[in-house]
C-alpha positions as CSV (number, residue, x, y, z in Angstrom):
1,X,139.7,65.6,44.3
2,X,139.4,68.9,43.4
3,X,141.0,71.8,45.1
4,X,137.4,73.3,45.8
5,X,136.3,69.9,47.5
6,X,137.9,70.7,50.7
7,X,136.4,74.1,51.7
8,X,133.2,73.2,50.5
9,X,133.4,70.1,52.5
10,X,134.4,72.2,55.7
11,X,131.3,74.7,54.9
12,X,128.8,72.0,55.2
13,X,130.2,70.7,58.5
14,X,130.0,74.6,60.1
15,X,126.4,74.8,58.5
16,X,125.6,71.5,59.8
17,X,126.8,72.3,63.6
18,X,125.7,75.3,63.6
19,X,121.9,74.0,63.0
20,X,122.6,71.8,65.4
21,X,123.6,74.6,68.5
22,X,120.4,76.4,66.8
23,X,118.0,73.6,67.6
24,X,118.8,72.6,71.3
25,X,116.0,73.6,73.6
26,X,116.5,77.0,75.5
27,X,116.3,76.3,78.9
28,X,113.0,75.8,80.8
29,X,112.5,79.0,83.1
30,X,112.6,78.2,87.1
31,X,109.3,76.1,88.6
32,X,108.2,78.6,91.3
33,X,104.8,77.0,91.3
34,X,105.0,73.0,90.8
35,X,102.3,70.9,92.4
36,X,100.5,74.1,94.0
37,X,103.7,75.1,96.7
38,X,103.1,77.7,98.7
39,X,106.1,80.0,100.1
40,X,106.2,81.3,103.6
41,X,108.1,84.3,103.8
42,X,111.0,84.1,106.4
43,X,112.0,87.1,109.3
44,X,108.7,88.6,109.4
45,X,108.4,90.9,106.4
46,X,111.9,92.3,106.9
47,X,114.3,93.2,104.1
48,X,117.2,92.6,104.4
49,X,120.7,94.8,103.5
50,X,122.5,93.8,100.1
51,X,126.5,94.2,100.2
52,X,127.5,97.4,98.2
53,X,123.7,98.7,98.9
54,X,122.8,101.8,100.8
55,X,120.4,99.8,103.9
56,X,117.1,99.8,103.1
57,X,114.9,100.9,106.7
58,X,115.1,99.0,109.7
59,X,113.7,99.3,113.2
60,X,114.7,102.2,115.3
61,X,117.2,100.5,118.1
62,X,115.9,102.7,121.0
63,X,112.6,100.4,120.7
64,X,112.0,96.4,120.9
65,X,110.2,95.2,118.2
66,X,107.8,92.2,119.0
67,X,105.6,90.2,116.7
68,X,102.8,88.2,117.8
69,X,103.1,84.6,119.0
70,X,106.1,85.2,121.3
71,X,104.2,84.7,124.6
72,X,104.5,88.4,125.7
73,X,102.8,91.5,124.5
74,X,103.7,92.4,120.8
75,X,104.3,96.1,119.9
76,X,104.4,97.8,116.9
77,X,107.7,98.8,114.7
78,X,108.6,101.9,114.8
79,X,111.1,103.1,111.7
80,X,114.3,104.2,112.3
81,X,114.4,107.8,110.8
82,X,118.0,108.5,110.8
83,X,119.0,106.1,107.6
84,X,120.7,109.0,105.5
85,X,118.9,107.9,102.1
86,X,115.8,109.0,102.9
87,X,114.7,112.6,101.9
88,X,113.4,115.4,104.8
89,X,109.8,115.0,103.6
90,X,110.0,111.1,103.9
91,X,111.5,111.4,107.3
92,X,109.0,114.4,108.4
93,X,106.4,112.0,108.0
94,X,107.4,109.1,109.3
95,X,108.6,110.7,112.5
96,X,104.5,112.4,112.4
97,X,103.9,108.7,112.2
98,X,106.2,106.8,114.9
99,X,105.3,109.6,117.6
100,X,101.8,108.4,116.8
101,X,102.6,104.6,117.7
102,X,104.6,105.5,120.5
103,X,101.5,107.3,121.9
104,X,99.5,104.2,121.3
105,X,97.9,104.1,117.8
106,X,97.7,101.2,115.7
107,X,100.6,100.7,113.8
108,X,99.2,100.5,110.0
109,X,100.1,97.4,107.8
110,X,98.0,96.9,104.3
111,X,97.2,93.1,105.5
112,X,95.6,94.0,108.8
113,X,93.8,97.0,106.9
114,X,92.5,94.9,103.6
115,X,94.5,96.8,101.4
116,X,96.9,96.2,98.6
117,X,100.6,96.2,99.4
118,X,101.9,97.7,96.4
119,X,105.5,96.8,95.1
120,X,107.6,96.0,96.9
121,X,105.2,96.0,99.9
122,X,103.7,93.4,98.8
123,X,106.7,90.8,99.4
124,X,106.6,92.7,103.0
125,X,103.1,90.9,103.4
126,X,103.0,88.9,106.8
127,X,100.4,86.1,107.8
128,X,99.9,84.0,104.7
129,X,102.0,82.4,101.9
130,X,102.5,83.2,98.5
131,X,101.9,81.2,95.2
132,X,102.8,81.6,92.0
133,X,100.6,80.7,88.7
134,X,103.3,80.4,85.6
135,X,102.4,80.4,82.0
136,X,104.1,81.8,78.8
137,X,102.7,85.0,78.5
138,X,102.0,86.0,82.2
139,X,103.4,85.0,86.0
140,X,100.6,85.4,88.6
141,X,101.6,86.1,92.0
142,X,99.2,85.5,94.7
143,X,99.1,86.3,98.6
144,X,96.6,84.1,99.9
145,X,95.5,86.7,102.9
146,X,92.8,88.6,101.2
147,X,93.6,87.1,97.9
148,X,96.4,89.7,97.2
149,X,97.4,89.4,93.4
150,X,100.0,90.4,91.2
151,X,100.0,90.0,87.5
152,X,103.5,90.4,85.1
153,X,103.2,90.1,81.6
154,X,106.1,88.5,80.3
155,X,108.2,89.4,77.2
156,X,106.4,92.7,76.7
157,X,107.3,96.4,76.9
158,X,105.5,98.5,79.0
159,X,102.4,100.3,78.5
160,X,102.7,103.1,76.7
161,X,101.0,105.6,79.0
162,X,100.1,103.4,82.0
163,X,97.3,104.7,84.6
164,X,98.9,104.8,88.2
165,X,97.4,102.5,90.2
166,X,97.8,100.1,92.9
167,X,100.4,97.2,92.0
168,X,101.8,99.5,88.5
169,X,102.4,98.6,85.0
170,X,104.3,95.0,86.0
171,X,106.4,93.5,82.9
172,X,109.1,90.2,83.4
173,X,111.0,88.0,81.5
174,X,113.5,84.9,82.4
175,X,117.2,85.6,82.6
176,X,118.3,81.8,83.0
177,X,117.0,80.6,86.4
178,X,115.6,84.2,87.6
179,X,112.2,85.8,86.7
180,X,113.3,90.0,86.7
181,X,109.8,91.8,87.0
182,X,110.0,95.5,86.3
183,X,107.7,97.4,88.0
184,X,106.2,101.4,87.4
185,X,103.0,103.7,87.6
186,X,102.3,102.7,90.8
187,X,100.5,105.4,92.6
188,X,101.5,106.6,96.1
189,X,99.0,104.9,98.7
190,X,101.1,102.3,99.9
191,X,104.7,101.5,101.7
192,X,107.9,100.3,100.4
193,X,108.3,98.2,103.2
194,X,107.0,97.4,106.7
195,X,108.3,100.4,108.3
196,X,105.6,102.5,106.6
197,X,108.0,104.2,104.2
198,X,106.3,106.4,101.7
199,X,107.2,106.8,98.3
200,X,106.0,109.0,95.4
201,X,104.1,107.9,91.8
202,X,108.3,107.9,90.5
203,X,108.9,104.8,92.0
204,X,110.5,101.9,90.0
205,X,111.5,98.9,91.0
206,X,112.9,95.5,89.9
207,X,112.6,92.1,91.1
208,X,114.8,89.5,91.0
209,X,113.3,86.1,91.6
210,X,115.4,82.9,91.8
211,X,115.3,79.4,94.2
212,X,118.1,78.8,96.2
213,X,119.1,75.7,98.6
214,X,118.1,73.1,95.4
215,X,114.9,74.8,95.0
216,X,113.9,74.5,99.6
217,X,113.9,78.1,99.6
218,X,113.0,81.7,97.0
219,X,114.7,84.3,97.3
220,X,114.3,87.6,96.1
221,X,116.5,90.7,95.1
222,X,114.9,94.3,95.2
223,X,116.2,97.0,93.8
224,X,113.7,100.4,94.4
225,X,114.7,103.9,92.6
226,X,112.7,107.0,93.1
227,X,114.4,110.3,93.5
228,X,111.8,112.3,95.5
229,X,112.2,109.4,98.3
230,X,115.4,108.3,98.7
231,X,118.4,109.8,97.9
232,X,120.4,106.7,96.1
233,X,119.0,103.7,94.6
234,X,118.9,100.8,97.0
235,X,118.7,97.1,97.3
236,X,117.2,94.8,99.8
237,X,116.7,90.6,100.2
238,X,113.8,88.6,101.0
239,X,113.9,84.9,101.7
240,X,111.0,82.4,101.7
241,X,111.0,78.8,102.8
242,X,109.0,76.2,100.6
243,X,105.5,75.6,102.3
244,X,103.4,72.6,102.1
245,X,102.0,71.4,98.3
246,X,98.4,72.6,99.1
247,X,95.4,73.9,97.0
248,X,94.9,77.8,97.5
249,X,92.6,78.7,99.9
250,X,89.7,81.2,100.3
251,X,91.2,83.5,103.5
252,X,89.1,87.0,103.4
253,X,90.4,90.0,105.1
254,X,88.9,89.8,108.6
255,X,85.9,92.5,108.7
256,X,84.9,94.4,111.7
257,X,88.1,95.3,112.5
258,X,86.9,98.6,113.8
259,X,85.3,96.9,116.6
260,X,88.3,97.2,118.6
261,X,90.8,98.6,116.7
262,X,90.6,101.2,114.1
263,X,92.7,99.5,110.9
264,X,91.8,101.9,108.8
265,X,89.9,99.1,106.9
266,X,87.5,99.9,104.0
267,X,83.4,100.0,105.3
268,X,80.9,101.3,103.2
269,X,78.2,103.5,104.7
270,X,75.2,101.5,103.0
271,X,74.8,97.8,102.1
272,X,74.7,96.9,98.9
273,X,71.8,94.6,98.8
């Protein structure tokens, strides 16, 4: 055999193997919406504190919060003003609004009020469930109160000069089992939470989406930077439990809400037909 034989022999096994760790499949991206599941958030819009995290904001302890369905009158949450990330113009405004509820206005949420929740409001959004449409070039994320939607475009860079706007410039891709949406040009009507925090049209924020509990429950990982707000970048948890397998279904923001309460809901001044 030649002295060459060898070698050349070993060259065509490494080429061989290495086709062969070339052409195994990547690995299919998490199932967040197989056979039309729907996901009921968990704790009532609340995010919850990540280890190593300044807290994101929570209720102020000097007042109860209740939600509805608890066989007593439910009140409203007021914000606890004294978390020391939050800038003086944040907390100027949300004291303006808690002395408001506290003296017995409605306490504003975007579901009662038929408006969009923004990001990461949106994941705050109590009421309904949430579904997910998957495909390879977009994941659709749906609220079913009032139809809420979200769309990320998936393996794309942003815009380059996105329009503010509601939900922002949303792009994603898969990191093994977890869909990471990044999220910016959002403008500044909404909340970051449930607590009415304000943010400005800086805001950026990632999502980390990923099932837990052999796929019974979602979970997902916030992280929210915007240096007008808050004083540190912070993260905050969100848990929802696997709902029934059910076709999505028409639920329109209630109108006349202005006939006892004043939502701040959207009403035209002239019909349109």
């Amino acid at each position: 055999m030649s002295r060459f034989a060898a070698p050349a022999l070993l060259l065509t096994i490494c080429v061989s193997a290495a086709g062969q760790v070339a052409a195994q499949p990547a690995a299919s991206p998490p199932d967040f919406s197989s056979g039309g599941i729907s996901w009921a958030g968990i704790g009532g819009g609340e995010l919850l504190p990540v280890p190593g995290s300044p807290a994101p904001i929570t209720q102020d302890p000097r007042y109860k919060y209740t939600p509805n369905g608890q066989g007593v009158q439910p009140t409203f949450r007021v914000s606890d003003i004294t978390n020391p990330n939050l800038k003086q113009w944040a907390k100027d405004v949300m004291k303006k609004d808690n002395d408001e509820v506290l003296a017995g206005k409605i306490g504003y949420t975007a579901r009662s009020s038929c408006k969009p929740g923004g990001v990461p409001g949106f994941i705050t959004m109590g009421g309904g469930a949430l579904y997910f449409v998957q495909s390879p070039k977009e994941v659709t994320m749906i609220f079913d109160g009032n139809a809420e939607t979200r769309h990320i475009y998936l393996n794309v860079p942003h815009s380059a000069n996105p329009k503010t706007s509601w939900y922002g410039d949303s792009v994603g891709h898969y990191e093994g089992d977890t869909l990471v949406v990044d999220t910016i040009a959002m403008n500044d009507k909404t909340f970051v939470d449930a607590y009415r925090t304000p943010h400005t049209t800086k805001i950026h924020v990632t999502e980390r989406w990923r099932l837990t509990e052999n796929g019974q429950k979602l979970e997902v990982v916030t992280r929210v930077e915007d240096p007008d707000t808050f004083n540190q970048p912070w993260q905050a948890r969100r848990e929802y439990r696997r709902g029934r397998n059910r076709p999505l279904e028409e639920n329109i923001c209630a109108e006349n809400n202005t006939n006892l309460f004043d939502y701040g809901t959207p009403t035209a001044k002239t019909a349109d037909f």
